[in-house]
N, C-alpha and C positions, 0 to 999 in steps of 0.2 A: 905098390900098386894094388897086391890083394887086399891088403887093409881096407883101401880107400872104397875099394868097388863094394868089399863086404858090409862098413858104415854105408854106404851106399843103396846098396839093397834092403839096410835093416832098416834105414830110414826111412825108405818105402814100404816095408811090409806094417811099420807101425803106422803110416801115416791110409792104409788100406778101411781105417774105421772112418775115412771120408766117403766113403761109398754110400752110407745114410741120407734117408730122405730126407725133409721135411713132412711131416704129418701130425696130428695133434697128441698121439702117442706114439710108443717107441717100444720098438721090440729088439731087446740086444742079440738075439740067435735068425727072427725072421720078424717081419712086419709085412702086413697087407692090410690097410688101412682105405676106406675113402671117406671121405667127409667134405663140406660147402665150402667156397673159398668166398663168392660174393653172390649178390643177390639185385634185380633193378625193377623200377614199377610198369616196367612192360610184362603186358600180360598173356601173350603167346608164347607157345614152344614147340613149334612142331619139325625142328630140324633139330641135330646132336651134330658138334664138329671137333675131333680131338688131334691131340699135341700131346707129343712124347719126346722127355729128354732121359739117357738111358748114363748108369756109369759103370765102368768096368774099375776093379777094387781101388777106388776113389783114385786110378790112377787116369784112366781118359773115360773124359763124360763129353757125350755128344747128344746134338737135339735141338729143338725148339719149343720148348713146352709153353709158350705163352701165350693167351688169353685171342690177340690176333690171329696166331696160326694155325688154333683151331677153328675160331671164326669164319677164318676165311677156307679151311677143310670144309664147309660145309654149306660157304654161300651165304651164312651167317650175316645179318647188316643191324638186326636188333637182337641185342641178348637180353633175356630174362632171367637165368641164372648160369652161374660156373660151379664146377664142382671137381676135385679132384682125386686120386689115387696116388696111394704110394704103395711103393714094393721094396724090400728087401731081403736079401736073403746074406747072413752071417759077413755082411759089408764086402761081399765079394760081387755081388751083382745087383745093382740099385734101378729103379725104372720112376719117372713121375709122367702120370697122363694127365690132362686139365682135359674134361669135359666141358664142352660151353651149347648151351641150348637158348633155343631162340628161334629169327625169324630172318 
């Protein structure tokens, strides 16, 4: 039974480099990245509405970080663009926010 818990456990601690965001670069020790995700031909933006989905060492990720959640964070009905953020730090603690601006 310790065997099984100790494969167990290691199989978790290696599978903890799931903790990584998505972002257009990558940092193997920390990453804090933001950059554009989409763009549309509406041409106001006087509202920001954000969405965060967070993971703890790629073992539970919780959140809603998509493009509606923010939207509607902020009353949002025309977007003009999205943008987002990534964080991590050494795959123990991951965060992504999507900014969405608009009207």
């Amino acid at each position: 039974m310790k065997k099984i818990f100790a494969v167990i456990l290691l199989a978790g601690f290696l599978a903890s480099c799931g903790a990584y965001v998505s972002a257009p670069v990558m940092g193997f020790l920390y990453t804090d990245v933001k950059a554009p995700l989409t763009a549309t031909s509406n041409s106001v933006s006087t509202k920001v509405g954000t969405a965060k989905a967070t993971s703890i060492l790629g073992w539970v990720a919780t959140g809603d970080a998509s493009i509606e959640a923010a939207a509607k964070s902020a009353g949002i009905t025309k977007i003009h663009h999205v943008d987002y953020h990534s964080n991590a730090i050494l795959g123990i603690v991951a965060s992504f926010t999507v900014y969405v601006y608009g009207e």
